[in-house]
mmJSON file of the N, C-alpha and C atoms, coordinates in Angstrom:
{"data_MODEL":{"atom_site":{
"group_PDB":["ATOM","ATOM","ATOM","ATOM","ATOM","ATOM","ATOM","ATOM","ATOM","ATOM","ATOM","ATOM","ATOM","ATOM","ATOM","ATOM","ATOM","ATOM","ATOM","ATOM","ATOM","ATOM","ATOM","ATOM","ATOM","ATOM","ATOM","ATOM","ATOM","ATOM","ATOM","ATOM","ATOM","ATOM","ATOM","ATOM","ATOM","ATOM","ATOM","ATOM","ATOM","ATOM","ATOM","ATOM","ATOM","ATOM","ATOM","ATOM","ATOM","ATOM","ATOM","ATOM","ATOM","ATOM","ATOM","ATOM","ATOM","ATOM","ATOM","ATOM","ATOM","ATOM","ATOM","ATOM","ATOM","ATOM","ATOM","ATOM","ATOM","ATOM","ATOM","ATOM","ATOM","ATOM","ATOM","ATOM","ATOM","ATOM","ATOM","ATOM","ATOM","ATOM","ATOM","ATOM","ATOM","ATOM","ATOM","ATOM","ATOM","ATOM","ATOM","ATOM","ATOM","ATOM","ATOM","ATOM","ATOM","ATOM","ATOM","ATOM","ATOM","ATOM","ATOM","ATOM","ATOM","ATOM","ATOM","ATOM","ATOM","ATOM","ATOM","ATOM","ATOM","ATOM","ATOM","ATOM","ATOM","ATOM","ATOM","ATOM","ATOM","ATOM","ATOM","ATOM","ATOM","ATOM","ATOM","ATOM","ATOM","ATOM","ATOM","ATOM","ATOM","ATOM","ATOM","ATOM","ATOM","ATOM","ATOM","ATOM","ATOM","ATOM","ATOM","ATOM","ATOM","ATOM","ATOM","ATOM","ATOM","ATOM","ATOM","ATOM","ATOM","ATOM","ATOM","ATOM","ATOM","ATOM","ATOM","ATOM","ATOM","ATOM","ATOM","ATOM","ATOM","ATOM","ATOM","ATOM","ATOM","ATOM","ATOM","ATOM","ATOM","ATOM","ATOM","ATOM","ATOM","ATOM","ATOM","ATOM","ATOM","ATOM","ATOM","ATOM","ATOM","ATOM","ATOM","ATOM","ATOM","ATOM","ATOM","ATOM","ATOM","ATOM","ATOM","ATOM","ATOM","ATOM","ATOM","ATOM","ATOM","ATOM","ATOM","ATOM","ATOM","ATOM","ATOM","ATOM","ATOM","ATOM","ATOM","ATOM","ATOM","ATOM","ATOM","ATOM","ATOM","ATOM","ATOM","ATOM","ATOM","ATOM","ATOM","ATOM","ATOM","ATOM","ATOM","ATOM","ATOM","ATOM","ATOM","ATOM","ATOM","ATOM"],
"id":[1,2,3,4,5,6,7,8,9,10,11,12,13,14,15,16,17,18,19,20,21,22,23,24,25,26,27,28,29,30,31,32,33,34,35,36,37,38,39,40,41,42,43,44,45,46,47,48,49,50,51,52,53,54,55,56,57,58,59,60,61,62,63,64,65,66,67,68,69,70,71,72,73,74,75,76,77,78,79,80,81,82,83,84,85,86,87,88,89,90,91,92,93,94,95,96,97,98,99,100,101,102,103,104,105,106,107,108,109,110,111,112,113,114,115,116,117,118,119,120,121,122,123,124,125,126,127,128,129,130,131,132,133,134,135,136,137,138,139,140,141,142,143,144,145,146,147,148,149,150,151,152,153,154,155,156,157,158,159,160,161,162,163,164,165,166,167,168,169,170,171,172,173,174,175,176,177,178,179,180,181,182,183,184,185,186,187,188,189,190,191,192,193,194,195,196,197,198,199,200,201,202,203,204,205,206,207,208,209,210,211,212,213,214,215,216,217,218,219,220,221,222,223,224,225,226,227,228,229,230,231,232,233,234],
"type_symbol":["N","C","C","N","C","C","N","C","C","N","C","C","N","C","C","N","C","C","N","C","C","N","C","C","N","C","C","N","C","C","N","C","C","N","C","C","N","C","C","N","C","C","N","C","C","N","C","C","N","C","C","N","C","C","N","C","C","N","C","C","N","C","C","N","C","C","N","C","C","N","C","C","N","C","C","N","C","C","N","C","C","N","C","C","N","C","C","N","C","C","N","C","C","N","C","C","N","C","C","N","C","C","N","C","C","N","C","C","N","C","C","N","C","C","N","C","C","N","C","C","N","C","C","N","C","C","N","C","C","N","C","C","N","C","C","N","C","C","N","C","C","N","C","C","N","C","C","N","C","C","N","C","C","N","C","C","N","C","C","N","C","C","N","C","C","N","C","C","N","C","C","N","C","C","N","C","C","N","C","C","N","C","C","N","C","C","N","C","C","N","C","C","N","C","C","N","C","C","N","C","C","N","C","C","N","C","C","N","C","C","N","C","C","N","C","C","N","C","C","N","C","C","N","C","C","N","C","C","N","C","C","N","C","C"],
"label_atom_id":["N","CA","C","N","CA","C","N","CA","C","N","CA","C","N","CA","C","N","CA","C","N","CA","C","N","CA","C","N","CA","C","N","CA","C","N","CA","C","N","CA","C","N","CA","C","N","CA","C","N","CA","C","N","CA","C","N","CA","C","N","CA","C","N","CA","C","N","CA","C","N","CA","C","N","CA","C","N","CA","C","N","CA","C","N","CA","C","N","CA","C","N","CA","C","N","CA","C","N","CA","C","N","CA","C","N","CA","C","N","CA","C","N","CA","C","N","CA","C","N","CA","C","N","CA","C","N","CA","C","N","CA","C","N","CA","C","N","CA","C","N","CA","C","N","CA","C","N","CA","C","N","CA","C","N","CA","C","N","CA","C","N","CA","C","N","CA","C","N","CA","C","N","CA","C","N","CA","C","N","CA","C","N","CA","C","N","CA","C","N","CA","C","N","CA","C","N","CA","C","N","CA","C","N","CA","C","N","CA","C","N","CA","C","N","CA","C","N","CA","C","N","CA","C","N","CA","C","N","CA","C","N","CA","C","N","CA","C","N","CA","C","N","CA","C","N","CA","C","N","CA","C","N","CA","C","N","CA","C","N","CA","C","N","CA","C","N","CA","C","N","CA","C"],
"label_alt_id":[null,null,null,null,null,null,null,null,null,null,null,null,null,null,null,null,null,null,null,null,null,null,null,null,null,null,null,null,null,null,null,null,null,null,null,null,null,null,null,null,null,null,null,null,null,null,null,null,null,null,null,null,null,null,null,null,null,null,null,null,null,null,null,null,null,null,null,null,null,null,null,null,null,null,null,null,null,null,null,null,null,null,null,null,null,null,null,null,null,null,null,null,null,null,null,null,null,null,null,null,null,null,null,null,null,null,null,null,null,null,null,null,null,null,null,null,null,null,null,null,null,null,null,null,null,null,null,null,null,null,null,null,null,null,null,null,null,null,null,null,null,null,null,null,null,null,null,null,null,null,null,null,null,null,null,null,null,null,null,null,null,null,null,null,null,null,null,null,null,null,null,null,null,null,null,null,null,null,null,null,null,null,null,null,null,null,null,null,null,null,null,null,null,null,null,null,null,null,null,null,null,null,null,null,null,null,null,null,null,null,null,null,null,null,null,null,null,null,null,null,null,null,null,null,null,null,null,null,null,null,null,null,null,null],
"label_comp_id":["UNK","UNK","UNK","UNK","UNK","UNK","UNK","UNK","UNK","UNK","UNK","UNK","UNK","UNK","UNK","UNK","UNK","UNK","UNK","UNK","UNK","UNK","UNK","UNK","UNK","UNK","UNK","UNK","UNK","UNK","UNK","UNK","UNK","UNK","UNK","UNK","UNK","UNK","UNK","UNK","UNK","UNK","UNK","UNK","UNK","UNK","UNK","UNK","UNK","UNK","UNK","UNK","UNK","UNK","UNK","UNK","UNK","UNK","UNK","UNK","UNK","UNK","UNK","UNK","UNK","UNK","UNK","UNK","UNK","UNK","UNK","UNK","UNK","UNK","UNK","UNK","UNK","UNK","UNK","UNK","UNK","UNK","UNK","UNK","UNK","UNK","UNK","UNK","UNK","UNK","UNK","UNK","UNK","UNK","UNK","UNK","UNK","UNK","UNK","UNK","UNK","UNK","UNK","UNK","UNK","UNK","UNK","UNK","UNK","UNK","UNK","UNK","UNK","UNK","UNK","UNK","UNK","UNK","UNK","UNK","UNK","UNK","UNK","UNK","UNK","UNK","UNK","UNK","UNK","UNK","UNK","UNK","UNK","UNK","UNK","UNK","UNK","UNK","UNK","UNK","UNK","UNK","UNK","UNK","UNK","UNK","UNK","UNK","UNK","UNK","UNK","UNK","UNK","UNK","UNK","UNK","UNK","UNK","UNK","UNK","UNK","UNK","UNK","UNK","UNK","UNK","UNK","UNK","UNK","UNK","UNK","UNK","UNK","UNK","UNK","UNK","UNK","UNK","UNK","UNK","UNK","UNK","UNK","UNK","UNK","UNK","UNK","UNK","UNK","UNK","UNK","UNK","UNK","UNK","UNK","UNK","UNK","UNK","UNK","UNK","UNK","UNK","UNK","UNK","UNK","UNK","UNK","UNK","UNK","UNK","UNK","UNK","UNK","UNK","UNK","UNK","UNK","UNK","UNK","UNK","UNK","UNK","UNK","UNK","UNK","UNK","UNK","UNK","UNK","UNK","UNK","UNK","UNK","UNK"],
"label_asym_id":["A","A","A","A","A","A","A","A","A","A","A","A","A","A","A","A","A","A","A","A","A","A","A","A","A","A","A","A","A","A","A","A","A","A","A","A","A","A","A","A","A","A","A","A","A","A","A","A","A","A","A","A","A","A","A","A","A","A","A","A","A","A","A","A","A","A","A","A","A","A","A","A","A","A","A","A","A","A","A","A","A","A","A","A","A","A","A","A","A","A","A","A","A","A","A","A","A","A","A","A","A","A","A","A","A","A","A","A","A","A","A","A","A","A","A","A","A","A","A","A","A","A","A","A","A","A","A","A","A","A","A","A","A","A","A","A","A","A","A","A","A","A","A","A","A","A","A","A","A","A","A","A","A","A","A","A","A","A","A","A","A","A","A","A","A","A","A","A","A","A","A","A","A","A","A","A","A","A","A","A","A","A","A","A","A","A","A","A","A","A","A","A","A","A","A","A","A","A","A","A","A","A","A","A","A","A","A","A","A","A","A","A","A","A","A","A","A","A","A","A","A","A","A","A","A","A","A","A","A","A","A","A","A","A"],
"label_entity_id":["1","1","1","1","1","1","1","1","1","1","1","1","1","1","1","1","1","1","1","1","1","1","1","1","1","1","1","1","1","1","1","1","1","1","1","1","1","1","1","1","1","1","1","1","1","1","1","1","1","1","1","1","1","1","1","1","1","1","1","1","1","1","1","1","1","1","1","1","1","1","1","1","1","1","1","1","1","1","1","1","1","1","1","1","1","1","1","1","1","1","1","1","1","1","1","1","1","1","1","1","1","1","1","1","1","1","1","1","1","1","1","1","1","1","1","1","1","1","1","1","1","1","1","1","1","1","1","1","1","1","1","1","1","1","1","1","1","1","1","1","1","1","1","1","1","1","1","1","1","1","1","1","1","1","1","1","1","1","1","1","1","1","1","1","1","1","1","1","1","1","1","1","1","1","1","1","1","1","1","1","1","1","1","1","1","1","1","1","1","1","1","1","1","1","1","1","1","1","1","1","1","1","1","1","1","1","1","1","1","1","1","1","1","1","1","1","1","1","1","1","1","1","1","1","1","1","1","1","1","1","1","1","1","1"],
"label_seq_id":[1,1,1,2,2,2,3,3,3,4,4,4,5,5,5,6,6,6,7,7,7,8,8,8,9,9,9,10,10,10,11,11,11,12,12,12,13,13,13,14,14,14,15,15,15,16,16,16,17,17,17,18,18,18,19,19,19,20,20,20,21,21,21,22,22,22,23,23,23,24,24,24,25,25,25,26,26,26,27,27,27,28,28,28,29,29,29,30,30,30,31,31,31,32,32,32,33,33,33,34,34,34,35,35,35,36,36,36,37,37,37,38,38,38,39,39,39,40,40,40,41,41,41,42,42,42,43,43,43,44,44,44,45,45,45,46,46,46,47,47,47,48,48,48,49,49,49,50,50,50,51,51,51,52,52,52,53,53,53,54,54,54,55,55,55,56,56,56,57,57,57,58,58,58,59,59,59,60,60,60,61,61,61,62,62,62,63,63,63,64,64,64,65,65,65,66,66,66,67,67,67,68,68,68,69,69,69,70,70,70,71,71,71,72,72,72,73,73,73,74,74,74,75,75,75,76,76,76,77,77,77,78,78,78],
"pdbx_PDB_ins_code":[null,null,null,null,null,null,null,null,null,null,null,null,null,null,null,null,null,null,null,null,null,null,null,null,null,null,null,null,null,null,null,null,null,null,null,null,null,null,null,null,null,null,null,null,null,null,null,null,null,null,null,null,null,null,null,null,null,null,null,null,null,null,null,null,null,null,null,null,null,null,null,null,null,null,null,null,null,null,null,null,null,null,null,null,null,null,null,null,null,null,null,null,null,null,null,null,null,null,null,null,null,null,null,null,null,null,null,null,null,null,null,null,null,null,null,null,null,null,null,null,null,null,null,null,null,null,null,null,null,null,null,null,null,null,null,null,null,null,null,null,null,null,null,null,null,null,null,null,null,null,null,null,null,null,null,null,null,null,null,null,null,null,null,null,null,null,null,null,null,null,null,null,null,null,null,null,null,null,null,null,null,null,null,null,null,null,null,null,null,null,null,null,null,null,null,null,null,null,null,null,null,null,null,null,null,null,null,null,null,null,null,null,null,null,null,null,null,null,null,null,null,null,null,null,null,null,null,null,null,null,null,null,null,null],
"Cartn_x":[0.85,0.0,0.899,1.319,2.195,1.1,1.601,0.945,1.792,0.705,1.389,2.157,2.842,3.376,2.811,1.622,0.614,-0.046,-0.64,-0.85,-0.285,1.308,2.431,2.391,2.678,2.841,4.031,4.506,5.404,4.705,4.931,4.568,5.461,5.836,6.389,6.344,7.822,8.32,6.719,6.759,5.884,4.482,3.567,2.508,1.817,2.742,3.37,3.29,2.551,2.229,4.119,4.408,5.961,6.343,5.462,5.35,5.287,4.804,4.797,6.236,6.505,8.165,9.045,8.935,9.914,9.633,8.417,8.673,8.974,9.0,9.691,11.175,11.58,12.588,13.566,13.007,12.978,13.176,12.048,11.876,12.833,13.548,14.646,16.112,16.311,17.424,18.022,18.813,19.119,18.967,18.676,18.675,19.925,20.529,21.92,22.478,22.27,22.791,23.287,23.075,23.288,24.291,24.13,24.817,26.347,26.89,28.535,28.813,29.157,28.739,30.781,31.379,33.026,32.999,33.804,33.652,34.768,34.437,35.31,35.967,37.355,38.771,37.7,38.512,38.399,38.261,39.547,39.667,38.735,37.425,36.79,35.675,35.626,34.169,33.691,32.844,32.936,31.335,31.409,30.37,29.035,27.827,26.922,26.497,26.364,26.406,24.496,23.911,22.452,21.611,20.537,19.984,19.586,19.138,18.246,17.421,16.614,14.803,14.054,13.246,12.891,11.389,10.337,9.145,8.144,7.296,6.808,7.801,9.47,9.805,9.708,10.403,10.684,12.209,13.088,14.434,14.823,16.006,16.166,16.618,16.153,16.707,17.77,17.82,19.75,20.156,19.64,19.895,20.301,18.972,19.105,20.145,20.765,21.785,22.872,23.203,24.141,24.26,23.02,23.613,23.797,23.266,23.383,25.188,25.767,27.005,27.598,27.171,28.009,27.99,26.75,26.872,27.778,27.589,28.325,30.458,30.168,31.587,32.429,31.21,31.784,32.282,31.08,31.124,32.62,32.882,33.865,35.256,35.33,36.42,36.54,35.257,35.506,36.959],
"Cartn_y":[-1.16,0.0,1.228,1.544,3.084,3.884,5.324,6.892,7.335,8.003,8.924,9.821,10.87,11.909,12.938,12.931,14.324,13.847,12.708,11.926,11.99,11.802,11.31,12.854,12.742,14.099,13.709,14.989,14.822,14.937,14.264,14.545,15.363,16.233,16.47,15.712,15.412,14.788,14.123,16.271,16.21,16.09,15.786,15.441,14.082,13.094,11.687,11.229,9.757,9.558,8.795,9.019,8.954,7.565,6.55,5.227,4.759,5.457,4.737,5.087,6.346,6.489,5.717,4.985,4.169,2.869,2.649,1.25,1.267,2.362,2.38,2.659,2.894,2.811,1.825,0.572,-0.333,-1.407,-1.258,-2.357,-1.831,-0.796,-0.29,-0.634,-1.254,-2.109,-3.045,-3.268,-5.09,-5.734,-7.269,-8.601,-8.296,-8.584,-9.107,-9.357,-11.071,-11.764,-11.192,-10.181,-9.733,-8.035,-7.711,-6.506,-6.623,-7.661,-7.774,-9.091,-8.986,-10.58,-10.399,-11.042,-11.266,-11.826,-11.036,-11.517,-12.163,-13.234,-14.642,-13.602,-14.314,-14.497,-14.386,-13.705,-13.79,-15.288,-15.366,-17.136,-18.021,-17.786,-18.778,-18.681,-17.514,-17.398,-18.598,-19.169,-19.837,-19.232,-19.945,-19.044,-20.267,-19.615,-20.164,-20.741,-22.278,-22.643,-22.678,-23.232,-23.578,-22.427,-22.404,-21.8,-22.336,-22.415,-23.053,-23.046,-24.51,-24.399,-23.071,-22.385,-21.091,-22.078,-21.081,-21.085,-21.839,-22.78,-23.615,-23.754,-24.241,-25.069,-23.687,-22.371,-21.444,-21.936,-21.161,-21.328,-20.213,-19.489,-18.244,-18.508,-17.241,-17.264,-17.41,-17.168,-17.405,-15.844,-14.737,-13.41,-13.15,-13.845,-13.759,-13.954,-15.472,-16.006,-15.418,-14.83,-13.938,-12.984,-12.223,-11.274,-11.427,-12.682,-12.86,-13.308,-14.072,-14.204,-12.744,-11.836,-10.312,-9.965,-10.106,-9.437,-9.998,-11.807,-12.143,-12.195,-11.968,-12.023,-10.945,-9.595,-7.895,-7.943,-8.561,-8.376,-9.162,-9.973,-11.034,-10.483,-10.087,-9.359,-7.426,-7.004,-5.646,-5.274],
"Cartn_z":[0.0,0.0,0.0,-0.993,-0.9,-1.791,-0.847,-1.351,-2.555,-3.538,-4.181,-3.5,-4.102,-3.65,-3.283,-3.801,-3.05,-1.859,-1.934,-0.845,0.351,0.303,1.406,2.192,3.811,4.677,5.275,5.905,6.78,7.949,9.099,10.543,11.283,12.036,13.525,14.404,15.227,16.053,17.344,17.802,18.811,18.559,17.081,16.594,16.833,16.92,17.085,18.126,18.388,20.02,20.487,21.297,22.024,21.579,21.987,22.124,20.726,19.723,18.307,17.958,17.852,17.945,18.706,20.023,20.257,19.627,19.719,18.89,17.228,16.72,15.25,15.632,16.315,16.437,16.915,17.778,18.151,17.01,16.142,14.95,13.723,13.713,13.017,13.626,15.0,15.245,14.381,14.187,13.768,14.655,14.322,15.652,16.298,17.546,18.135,17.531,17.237,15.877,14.795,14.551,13.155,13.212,14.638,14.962,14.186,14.672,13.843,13.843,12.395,11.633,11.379,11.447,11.002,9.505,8.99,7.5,6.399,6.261,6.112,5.379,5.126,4.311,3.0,1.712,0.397,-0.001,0.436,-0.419,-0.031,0.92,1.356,0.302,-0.245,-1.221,-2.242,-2.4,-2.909,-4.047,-5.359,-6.26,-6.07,-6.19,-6.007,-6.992,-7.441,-8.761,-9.277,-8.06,-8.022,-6.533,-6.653,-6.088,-4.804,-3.667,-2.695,-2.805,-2.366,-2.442,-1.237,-1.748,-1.178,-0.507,-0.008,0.16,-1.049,-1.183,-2.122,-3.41,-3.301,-3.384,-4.846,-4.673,-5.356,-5.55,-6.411,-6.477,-7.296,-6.763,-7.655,-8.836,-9.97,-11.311,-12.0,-12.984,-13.23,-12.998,-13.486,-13.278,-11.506,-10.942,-9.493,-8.848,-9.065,-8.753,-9.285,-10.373,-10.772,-9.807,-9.529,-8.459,-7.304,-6.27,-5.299,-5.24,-6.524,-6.733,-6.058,-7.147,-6.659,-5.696,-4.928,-3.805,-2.687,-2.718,-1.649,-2.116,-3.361,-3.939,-2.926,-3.475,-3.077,-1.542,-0.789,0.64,1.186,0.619,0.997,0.572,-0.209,-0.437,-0.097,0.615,1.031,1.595],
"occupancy":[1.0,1.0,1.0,1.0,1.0,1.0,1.0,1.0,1.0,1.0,1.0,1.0,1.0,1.0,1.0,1.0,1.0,1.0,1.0,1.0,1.0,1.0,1.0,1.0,1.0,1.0,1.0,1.0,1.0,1.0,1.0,1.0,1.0,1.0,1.0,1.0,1.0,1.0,1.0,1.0,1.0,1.0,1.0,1.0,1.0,1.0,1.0,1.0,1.0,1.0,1.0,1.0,1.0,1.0,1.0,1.0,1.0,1.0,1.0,1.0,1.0,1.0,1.0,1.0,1.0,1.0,1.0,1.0,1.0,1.0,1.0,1.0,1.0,1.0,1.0,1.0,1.0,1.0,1.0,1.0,1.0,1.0,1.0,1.0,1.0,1.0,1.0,1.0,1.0,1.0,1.0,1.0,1.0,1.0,1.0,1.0,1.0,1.0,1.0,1.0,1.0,1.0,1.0,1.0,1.0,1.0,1.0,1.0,1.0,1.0,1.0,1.0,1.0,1.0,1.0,1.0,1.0,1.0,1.0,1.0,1.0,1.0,1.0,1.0,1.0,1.0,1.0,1.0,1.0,1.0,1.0,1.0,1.0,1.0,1.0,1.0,1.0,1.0,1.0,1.0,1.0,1.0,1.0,1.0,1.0,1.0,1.0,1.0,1.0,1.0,1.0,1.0,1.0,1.0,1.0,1.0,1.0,1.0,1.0,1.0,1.0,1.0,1.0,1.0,1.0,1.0,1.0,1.0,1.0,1.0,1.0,1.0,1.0,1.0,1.0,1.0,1.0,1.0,1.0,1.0,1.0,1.0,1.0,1.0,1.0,1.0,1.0,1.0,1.0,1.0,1.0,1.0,1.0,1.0,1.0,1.0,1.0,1.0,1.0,1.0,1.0,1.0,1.0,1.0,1.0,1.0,1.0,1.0,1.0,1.0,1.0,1.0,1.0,1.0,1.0,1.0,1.0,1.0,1.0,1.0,1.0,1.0,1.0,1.0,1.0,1.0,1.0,1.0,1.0,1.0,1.0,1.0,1.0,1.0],
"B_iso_or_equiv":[0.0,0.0,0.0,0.0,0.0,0.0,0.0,0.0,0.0,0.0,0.0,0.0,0.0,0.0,0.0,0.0,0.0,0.0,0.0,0.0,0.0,0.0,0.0,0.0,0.0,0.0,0.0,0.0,0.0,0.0,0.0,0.0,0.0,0.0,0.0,0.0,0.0,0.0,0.0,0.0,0.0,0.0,0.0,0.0,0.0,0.0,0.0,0.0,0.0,0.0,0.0,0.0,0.0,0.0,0.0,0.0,0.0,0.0,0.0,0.0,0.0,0.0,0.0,0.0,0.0,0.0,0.0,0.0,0.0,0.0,0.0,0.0,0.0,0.0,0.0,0.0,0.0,0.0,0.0,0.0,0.0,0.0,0.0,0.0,0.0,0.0,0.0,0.0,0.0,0.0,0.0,0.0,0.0,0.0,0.0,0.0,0.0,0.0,0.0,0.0,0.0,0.0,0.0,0.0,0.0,0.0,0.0,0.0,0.0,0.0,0.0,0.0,0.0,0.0,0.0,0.0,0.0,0.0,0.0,0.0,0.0,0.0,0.0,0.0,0.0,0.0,0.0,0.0,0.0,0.0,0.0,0.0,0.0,0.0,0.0,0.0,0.0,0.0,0.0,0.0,0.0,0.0,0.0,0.0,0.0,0.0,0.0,0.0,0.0,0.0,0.0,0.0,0.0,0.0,0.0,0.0,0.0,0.0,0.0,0.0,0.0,0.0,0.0,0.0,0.0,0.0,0.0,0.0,0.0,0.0,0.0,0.0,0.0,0.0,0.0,0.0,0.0,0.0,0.0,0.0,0.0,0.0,0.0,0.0,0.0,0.0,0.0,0.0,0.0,0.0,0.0,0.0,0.0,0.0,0.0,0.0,0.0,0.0,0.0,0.0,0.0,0.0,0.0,0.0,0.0,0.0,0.0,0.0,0.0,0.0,0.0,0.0,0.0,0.0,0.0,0.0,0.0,0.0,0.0,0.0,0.0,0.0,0.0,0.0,0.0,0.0,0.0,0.0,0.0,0.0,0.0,0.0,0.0,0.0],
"pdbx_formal_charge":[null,null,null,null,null,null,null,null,null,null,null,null,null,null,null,null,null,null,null,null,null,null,null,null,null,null,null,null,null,null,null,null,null,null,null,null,null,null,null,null,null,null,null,null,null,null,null,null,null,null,null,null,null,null,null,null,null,null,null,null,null,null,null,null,null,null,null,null,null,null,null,null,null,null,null,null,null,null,null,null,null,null,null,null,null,null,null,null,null,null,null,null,null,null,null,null,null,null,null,null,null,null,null,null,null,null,null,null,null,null,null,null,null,null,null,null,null,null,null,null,null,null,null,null,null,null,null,null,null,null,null,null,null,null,null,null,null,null,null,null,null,null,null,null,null,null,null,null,null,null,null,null,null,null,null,null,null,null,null,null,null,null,null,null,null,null,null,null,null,null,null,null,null,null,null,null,null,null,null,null,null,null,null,null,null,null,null,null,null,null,null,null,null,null,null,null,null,null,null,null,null,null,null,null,null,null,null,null,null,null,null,null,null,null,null,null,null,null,null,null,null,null,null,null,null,null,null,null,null,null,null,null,null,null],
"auth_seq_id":[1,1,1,2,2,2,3,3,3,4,4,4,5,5,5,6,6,6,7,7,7,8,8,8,9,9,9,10,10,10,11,11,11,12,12,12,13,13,13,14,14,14,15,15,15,16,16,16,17,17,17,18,18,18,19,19,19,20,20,20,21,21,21,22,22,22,23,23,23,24,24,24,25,25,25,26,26,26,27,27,27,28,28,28,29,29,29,30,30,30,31,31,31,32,32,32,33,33,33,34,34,34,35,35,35,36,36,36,37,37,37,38,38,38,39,39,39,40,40,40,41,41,41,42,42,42,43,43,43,44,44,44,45,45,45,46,46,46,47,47,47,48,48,48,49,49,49,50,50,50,51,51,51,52,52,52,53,53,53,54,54,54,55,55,55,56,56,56,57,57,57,58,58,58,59,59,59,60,60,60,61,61,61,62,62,62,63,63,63,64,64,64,65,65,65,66,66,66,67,67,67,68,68,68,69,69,69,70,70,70,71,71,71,72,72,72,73,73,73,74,74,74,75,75,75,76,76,76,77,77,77,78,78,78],
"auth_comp_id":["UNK","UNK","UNK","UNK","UNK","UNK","UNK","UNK","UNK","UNK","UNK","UNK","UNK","UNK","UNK","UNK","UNK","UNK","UNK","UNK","UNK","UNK","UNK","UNK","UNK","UNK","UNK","UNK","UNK","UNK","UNK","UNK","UNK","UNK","UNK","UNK","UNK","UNK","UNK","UNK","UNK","UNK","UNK","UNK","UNK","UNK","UNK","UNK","UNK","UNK","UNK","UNK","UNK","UNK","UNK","UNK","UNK","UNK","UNK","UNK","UNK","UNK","UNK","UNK","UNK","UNK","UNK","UNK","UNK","UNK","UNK","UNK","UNK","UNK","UNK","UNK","UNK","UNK","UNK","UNK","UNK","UNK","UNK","UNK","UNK","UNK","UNK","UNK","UNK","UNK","UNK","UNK","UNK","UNK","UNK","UNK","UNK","UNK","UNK","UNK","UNK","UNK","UNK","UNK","UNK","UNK","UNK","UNK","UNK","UNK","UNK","UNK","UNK","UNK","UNK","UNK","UNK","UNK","UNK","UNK","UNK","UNK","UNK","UNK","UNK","UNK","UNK","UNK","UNK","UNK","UNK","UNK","UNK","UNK","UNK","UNK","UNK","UNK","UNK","UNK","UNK","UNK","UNK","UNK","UNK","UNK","UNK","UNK","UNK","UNK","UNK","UNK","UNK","UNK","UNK","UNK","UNK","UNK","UNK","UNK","UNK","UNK","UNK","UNK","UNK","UNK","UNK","UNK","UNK","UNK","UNK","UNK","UNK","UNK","UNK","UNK","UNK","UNK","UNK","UNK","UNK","UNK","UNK","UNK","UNK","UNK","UNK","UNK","UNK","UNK","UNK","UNK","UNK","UNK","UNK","UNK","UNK","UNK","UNK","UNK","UNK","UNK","UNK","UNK","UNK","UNK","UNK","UNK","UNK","UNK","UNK","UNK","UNK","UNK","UNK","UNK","UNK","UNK","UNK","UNK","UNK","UNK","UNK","UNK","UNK","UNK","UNK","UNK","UNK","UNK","UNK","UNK","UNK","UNK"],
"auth_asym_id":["A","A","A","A","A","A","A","A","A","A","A","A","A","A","A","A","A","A","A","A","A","A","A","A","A","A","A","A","A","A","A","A","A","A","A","A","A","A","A","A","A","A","A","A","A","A","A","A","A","A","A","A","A","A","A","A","A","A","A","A","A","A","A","A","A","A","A","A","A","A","A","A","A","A","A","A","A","A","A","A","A","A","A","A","A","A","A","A","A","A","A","A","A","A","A","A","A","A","A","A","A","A","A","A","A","A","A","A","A","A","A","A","A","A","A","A","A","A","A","A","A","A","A","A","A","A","A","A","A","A","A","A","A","A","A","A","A","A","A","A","A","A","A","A","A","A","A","A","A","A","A","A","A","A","A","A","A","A","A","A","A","A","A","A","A","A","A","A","A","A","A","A","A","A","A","A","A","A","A","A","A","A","A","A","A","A","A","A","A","A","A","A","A","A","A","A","A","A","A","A","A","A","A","A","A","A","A","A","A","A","A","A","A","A","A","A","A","A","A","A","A","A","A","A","A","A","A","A","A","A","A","A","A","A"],
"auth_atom_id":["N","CA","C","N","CA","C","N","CA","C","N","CA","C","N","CA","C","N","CA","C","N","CA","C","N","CA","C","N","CA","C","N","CA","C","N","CA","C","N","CA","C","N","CA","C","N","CA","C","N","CA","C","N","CA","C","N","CA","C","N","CA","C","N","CA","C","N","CA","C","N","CA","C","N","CA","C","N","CA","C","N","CA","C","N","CA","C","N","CA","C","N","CA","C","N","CA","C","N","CA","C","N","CA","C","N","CA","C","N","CA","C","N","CA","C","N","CA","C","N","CA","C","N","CA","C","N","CA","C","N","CA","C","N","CA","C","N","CA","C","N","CA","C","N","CA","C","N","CA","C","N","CA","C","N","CA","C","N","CA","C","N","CA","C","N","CA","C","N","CA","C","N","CA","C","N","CA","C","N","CA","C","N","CA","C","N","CA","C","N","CA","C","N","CA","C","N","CA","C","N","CA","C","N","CA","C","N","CA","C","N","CA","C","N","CA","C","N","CA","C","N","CA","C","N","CA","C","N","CA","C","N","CA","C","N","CA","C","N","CA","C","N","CA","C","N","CA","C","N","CA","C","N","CA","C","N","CA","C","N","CA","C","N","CA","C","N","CA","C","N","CA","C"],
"pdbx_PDB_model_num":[1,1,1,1,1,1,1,1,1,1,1,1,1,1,1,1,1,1,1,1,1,1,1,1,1,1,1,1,1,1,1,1,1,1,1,1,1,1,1,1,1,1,1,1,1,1,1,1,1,1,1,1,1,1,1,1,1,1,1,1,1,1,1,1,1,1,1,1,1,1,1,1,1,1,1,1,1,1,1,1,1,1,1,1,1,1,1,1,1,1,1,1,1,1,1,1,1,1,1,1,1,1,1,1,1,1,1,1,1,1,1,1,1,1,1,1,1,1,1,1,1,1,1,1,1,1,1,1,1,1,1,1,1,1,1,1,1,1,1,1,1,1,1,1,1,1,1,1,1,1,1,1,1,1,1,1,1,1,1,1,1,1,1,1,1,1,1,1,1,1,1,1,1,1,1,1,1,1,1,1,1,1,1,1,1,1,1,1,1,1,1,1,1,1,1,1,1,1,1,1,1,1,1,1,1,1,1,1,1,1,1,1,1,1,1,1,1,1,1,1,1,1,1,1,1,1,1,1,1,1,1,1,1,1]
}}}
């Protein structure tokens, strides 16, 4: 459900009930888990040849898998 642009407002801070602001702010954390992830050696990368079975047994595209290649290539060698 997204607004057009004439549609969309800005709110003020103090317009805003306190409590919806902390919990958006809350749900804008990362998990723990995920705060700082250590990021393997280059040489460990390995290229993704096939996809994983997803949700009803989905599997990503070849385009897909191309980029999921890049991305985990990029990250691994940052």
């Amino acid at each position: 459900c997204s607004l057009s642009y004439e549609e969309a407002t800005w709110e003020l801070q103090e317009d805003v009930d306190p409590e919806k602001i902390k919990e958006f702010e809350e749900i804008q954390k990362p998990p723990p888990d995920l705060r700082h992830t250590e990021r393997p050696s280059p040489e460990k990368w390995q290229k993704l040849e096939n996809s994983r079975d997803y949700r009803n047994g989905n599997q990503l595209r070849e385009y897909q898998l191309e980029g999921m290649n890049w991305l985990l290539f990029n990250w691994y060698n940052r």
